[in-house]
C-alpha positions in Angstrom: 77.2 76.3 100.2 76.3 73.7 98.2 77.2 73.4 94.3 74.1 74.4 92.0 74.9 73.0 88.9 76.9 69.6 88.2 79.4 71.2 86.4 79.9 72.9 89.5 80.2 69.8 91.6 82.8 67.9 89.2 85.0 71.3 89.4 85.3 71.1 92.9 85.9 67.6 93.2 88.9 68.1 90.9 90.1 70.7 93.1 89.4 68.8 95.9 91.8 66.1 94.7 94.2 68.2 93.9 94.2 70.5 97.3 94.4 66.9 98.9 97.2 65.8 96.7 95.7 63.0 94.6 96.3 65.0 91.1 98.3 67.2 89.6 97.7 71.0 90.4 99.1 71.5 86.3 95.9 68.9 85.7 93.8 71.5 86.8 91.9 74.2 83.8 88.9 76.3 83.5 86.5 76.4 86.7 88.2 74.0 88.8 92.0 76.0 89.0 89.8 79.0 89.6 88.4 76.8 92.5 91.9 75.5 93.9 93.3 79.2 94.0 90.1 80.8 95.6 88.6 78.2 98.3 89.7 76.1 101.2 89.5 72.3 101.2 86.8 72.5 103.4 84.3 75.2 100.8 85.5 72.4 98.0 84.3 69.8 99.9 80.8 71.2 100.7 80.9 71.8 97.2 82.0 68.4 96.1 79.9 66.6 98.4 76.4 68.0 97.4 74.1 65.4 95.8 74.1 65.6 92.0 70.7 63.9 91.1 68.3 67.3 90.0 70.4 69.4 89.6 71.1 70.8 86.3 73.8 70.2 84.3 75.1 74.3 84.0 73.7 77.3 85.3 73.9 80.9 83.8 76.0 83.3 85.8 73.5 85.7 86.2 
């Protein structure tokens, strides 16, 4: 599923990098330690990986 908002994107890279290693888990805060508890490397990565150009910067959580 891909991320819908860029702030969405950024989260799961951060999680990404931290599932993989590259950072500090106690880095983590807000959306993207939600992200590292919830998902699996490869849901971050779909999520991390989707193209940021039109997409919005937030969404509502409606």
């Amino acid at each position: 599923m891909p991320a819908k908002s860029k702030a969405q994107q950024k989260a799961a890279g951060a999680a990404l990098s931290a599932k993989r290693g590259d950072t500090k888990v106690s880095d983590l805060q807000g959306a993207s330690k939600e992200m590292y508890d919830s998902m699996s490397e490869d849901q971050l990565e779909d999520f991390a990986e989707t193209e940021r150009k039109g997409k919005p910067e937030h969404v509502d959580d409606d």
